[in-house]
C-alpha positions in Angstrom: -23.8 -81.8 -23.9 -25.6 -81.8 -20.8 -27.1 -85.4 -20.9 -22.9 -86.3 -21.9 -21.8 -85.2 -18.9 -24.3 -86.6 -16.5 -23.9 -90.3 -18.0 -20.3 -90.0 -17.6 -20.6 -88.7 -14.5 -23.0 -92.1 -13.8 -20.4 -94.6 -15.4 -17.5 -93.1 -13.1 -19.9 -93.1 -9.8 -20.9 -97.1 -10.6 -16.7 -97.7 -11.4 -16.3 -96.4 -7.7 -16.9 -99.5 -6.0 -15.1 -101.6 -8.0 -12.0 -99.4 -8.2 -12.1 -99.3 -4.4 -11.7 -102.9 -4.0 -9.4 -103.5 -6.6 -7.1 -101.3 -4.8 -7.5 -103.0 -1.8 -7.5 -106.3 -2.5 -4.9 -108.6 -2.1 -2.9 -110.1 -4.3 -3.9 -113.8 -5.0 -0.5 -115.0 -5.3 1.5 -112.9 -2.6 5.3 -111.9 -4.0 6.6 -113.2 -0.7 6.7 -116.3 1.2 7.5 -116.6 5.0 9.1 -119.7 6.9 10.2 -120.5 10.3 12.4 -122.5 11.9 12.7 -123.9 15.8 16.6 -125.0 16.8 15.1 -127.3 19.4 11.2 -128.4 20.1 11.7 -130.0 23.5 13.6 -127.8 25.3 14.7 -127.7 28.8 13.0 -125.3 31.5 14.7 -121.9 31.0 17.1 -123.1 28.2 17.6 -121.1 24.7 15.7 -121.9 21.9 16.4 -120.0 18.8 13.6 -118.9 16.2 14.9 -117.8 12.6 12.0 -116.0 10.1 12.9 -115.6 6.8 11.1 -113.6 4.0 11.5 -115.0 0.2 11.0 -113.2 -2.4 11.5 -114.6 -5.4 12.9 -112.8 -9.1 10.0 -112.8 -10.6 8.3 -110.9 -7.4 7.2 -107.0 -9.2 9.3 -104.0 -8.5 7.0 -102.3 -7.1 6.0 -104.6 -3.6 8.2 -104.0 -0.8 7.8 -105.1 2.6 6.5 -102.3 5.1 6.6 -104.2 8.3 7.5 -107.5 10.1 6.0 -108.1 13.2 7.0 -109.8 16.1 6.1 -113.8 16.8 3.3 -113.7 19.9 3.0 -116.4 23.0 -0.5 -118.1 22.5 -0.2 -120.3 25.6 2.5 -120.9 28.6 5.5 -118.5 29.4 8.7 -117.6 27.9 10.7 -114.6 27.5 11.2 -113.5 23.7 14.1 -111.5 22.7 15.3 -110.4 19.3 18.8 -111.2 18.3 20.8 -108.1 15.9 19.6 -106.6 13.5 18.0 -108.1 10.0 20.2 -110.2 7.5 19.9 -109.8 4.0 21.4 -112.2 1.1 20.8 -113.9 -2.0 19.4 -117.6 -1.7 20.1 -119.3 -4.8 18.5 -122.7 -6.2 18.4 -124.6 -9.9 15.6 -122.6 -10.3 15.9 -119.2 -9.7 17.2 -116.7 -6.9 15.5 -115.1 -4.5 16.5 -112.3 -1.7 16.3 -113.3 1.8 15.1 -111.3 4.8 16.3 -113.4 8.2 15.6 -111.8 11.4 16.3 -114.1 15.2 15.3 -114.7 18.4 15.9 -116.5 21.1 13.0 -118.0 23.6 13.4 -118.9 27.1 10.9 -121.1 28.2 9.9 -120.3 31.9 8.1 -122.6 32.9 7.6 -126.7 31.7 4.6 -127.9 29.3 3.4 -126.7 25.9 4.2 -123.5 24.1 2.3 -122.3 21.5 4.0 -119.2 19.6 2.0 -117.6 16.8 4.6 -116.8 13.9 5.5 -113.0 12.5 3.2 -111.9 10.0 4.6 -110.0 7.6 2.5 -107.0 5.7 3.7 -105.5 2.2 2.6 -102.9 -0.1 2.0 -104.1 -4.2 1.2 -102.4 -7.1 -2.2 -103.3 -8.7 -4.5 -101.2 -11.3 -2.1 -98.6 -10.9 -3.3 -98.5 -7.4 -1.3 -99.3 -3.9 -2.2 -102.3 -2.4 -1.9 -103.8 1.0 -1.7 -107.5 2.5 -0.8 -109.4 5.0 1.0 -112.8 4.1 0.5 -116.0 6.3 2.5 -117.8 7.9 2.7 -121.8 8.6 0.9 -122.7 11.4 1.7 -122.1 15.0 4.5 -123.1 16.2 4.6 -125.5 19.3 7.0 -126.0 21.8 7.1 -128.8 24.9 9.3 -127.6 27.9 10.9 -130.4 30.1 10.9 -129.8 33.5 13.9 -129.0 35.4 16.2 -132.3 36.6 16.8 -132.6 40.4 19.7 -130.0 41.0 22.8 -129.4 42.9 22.8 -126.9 44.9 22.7 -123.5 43.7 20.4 -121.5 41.0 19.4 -123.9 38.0 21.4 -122.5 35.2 21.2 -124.2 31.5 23.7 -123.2 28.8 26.0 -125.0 26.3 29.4 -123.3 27.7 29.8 -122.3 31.0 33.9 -120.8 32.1 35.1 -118.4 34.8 38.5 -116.4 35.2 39.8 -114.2 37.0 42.4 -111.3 36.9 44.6 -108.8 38.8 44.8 -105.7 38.5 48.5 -105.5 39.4 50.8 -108.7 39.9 49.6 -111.1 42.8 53.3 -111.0 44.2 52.7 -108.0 45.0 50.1 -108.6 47.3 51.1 -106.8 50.5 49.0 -106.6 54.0 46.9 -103.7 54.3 46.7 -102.8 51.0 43.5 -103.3 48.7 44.9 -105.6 45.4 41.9 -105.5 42.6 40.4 -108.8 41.3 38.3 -108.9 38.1 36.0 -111.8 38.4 34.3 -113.5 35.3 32.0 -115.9 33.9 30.7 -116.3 31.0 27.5 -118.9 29.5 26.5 -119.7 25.8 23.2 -119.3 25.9 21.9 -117.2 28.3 21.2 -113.5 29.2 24.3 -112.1 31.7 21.4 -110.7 33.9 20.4 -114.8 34.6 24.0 -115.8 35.6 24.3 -116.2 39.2 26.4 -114.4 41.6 30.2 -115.4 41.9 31.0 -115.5 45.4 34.6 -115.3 46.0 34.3 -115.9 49.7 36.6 -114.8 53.0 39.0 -116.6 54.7 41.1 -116.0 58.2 43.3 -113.5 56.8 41.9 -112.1 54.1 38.6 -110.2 53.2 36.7 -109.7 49.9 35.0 -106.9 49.4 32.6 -106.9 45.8 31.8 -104.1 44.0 29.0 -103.7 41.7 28.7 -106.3 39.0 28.8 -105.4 35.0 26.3 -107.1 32.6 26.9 -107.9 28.8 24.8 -109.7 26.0 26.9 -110.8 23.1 24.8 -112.2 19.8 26.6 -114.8 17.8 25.7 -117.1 15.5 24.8 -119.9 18.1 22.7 -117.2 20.3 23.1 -115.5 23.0 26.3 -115.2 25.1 25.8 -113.6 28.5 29.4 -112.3 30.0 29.1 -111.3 34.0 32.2 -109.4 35.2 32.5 -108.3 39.1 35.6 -106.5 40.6 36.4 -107.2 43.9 38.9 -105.6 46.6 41.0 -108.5 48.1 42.6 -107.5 51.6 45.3 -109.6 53.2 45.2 -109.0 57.0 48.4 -110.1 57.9 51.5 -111.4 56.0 52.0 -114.9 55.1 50.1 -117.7 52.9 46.5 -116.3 51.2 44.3 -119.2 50.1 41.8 -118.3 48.1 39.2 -120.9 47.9 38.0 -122.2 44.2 34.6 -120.3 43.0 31.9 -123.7 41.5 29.0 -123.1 39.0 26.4 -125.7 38.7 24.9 -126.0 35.3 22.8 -127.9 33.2 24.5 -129.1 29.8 21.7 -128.8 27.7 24.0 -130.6 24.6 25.0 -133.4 26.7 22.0 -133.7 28.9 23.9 -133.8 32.2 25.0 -131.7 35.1 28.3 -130.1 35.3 30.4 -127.9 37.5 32.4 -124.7 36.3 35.3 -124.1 38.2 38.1 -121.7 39.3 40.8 -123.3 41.0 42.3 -122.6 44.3 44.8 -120.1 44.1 47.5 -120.1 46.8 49.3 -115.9 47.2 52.2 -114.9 49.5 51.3 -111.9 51.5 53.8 -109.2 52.4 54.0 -108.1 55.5 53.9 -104.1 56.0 57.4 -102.9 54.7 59.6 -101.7 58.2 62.2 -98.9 58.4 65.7 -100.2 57.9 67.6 -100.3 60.6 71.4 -98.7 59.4 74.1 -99.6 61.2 76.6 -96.6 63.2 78.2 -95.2 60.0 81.5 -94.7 62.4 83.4 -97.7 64.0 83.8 -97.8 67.4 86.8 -96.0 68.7 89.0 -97.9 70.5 88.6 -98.1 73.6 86.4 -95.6 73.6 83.6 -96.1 76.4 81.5 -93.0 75.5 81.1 -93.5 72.1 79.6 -97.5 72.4 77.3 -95.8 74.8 76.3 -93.5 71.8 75.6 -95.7 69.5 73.7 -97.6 72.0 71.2 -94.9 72.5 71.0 -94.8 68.2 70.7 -97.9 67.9 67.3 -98.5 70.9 66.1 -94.9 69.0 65.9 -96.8 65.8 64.4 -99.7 67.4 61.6 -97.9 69.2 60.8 -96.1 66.0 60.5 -99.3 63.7 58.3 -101.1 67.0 56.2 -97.5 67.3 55.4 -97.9 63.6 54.7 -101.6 63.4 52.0 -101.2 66.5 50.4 -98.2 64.6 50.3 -100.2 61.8 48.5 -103.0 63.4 45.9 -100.7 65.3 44.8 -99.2 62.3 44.4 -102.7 60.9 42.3 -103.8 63.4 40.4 -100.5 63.6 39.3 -101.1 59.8 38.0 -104.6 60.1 36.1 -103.4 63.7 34.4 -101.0 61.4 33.6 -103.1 58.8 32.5 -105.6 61.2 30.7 -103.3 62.8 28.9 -102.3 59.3 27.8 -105.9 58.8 27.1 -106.3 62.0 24.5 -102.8 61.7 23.2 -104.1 58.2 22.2 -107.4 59.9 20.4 -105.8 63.0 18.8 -103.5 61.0 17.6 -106.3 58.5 16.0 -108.4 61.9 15.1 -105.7 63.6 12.8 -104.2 60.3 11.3 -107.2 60.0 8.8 -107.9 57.0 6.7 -104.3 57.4 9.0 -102.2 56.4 9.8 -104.0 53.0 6.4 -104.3 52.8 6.5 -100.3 53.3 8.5 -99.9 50.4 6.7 -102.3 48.1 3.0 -100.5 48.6 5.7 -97.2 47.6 7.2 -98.6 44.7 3.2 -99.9 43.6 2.1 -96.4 44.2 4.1 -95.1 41.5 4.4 -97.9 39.4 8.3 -98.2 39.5 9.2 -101.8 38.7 12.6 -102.0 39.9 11.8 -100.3 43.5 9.1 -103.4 43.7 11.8 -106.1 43.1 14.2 -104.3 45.1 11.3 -104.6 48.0 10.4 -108.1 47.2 13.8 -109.6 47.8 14.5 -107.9 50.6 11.2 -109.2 51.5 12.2 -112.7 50.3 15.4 -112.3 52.7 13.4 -111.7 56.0 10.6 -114.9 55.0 13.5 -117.4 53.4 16.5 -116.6 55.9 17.8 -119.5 55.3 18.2 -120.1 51.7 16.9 -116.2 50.2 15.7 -116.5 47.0 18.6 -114.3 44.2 16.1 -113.7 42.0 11.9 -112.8 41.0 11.6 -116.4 39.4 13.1 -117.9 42.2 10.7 -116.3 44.7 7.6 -117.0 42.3 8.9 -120.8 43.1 8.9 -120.8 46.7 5.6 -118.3 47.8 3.0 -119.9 45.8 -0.1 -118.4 44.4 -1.3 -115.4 43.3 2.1 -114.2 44.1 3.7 -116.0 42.2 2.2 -115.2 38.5 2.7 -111.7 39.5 6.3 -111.8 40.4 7.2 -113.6 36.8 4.6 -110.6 34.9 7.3 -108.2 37.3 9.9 -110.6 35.7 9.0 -110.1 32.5 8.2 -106.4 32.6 11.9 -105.9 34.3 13.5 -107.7 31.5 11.2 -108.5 28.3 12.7 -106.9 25.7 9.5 -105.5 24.9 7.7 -103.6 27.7 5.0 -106.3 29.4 2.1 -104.9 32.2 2.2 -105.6 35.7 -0.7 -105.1 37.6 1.1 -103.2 41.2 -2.2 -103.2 43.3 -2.5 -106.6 42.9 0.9 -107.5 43.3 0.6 -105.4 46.4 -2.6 -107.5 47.4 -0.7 -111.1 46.9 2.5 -109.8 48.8 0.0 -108.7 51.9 -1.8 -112.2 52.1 0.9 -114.2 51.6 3.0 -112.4 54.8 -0.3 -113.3 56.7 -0.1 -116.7 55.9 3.6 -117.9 56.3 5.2 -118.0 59.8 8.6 -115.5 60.0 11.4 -117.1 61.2 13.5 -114.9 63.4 17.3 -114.2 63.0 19.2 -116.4 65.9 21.0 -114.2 67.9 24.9 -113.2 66.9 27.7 -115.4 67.8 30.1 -113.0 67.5 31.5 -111.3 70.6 31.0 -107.7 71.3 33.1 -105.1 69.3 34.0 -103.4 72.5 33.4 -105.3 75.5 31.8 -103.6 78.4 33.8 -103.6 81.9 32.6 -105.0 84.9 30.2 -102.3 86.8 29.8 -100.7 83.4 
């Protein structure tokens, strides 16, 4: 009985091995297939390209193998940003054949740069039944995929912006008859682009004029997924301020873009709008309610009296009015006025100051915040909007770490920027461009000083 037992015990140790790799062995004929598709393989610099993987599995696929995980396409070679579109589809393909179910999952790609991209597909990894055992693999794909980014055409000016669709509209928040001077009348401002994220649509600038003033809030961001991509939708509100009464022209907000159907350049625009300002409403002036008496020599010299108290009243009001006017727009002068001298007076140190902060504790929106204000003091005349912008314009090493800050800002997956670097680059590239000053103010003093003052 003994000798039984040990030559079992042998048979099951030499079946060990075997067992083992049966159960973790692939299949040789995997129950799924994977394929890819690009919409476009010579796309333009920073335009969407859209990248559909679908998972097969065919009817005769066994019950038992499911898919555990699909993982995301990587970026062999050159720079793009990679973000997934909603969630997973589902649905039944059929064929003369047989059916299969369907996995499809989206994204869209945005080259950053022109040349060759090579993106490795998803791999997708399942669990099977085999032996009675649970099995792992990891199906294929096709090969890698390969992308060639045309460089940007010779633009306008203004931020290069490629979509299919580009529109902007505006609204108000109460009638525009009612406009009245002195009072703040809200203006929704909005554009929207097929085919880009709303965090890449430039700023609209609504502009001034002589007798009105546009103050912008905050702007509000908003990705849309349809089935032609991504649909970026920038709204901004805006406080519109008539000075005085009369005709308000507000001047037509332009878009350049790239039409990356047609191949051309095109302008999105927002026509001139012409308003009629109020003036600040007066006190009627009401008439004596009693007729003059005939004859009666003191009471026209009443209503005399009545009628210059009225008068003064309705002029005392109107000059009020019109000092506190022109008390506002002093102090917002004055504001813009500070902002600027504070700006030229900083110089590049300080944003320099809050950089090496921001590096310290790694926060990646306090560097960008501190590398455009940089930007601002170094390109006065034409400040880059924007990190991709700035990488552009500063040359390297600054300017592979400002598209890694870029793309750890706004990846969809979380990317690594190196701050002390980034930190270095910034440093040397202050000590090696020339800072041109701020030319001094045209603008008169807010409040002249008198003569032996």
């Amino acid at each position: 009985m003994v000798g039984q037992r040990c030559c079992f015990a042998g048979l099951a140790l030499a079946a060990l091995p075997w067992l083992g790799a049966a159960a973790q062995a692939p299949a040789a004929d995997p129950p799924f297939v994977v394929r890819t598709e690009l919409s476009e393989r010579r796309p333009w610099e920073r335009a969407q390209v859209l990248y559909t993987v679908r998972v097969y599995r065919p009817a005769g696929a066994g019950r038992a193998d499911r898919i555990r995980s699909l993982d995301e396409p990587e970026l062999l070679s050159g720079e793009a940003l990679v973000q997934r579109l909603g969630n997973d589809r589902e649905y039944t393909a059929r064929s003369r054949d047989s059916n299969a179910l369907v996995l499809e999952r989206r994204y869209a790609i945005f080259p950053q740069s022109p040349g060759e991209l090579l993106l490795m597909p998803a791999s997708l990894q399942w669990i099977g039944g085999e032996f009675g055992f649970r099995t792992r693999a990891f199906v294929a794909d096709a090969e890698p995929q390969r992308l060639e980014a045309r460089a940007v055409p010779s633009p306008p000016a203004g931020r290069w912006l490629a979509a299919r669709d580009v529109r902007i509209w505006d609204e108000f928040e109460r009638a525009p008859e009612e406009l009245t001077a002195g009072e703040p009348l809200i203006r929704l401002l909005g554009v929207r682009v097929e085919g880009q994220p709303a965090r890449q649509i430039p700023e609209l600038d609504p502009g001034d004029g002589p007798n009105f003033r546009h103050f912008i809030e905050r702007a509000e961001f908003e990705d849309q997924v349809t089935r032609g991509g991504l649909v970026g939708v920038r709204r901004q509100r805006a406080a519109l301020l008539a000075l005085s009464g009369g005709d308000v022209a507000l001047p037509p907000i332009r878009i350049n873009w790239w039409n990356t159907s047609r191949e051309r350049w095109e302008t999105a625009e927002l026509p001139q709008r012409l308003l009629q300002a109020q003036g600040p409403a007066a006190p009627v002036l009401e008439e004596p309610a009693q007729a003059r008496s005939e004859g009666g020599a003191a009471n026209e010299w009443l209503a005399g009296i009545f009628a210059a108290g009225w008068l003064l009243t309705a002029v005392a009001w109107w000059a009020s009015h019109r000092i506190l006017s022109q008390r506002r727009r002093r102090v917002e002068l004055g504001r813009r006025l500070a902002r600027e001298s504070a700006v030229s007076a900083a110089g590049p140190a300080k944003p320099l100051v809050a950089l090496a902060a921001a590096c310290k504790r790694a926060d990646a929106q306090g560097a960008e915040k501190a590398l455009l204000a940089w930007s601002r003091i170094c390109f006065s005349d034409r400040p880059p909007r924007s990190l991709n912008e700035l990488a552009k314009r500063c040359g390297q090493p600054l300017a592979d770490h400002c598209r890694r800050l870029s793309a750890a800002l706004y990846a969809p997956q979380p990317q690594h920027w190196d701050a002390a670097a980034l930190l270095k680059a910034a440093r040397k590239t202050r000590a090696a461009t020339s800072i041109p000053r701020y030319p001094a103010s045209a603008l008169p003093p807010l409040w002249p000083q008198k003569p032996g003052q």
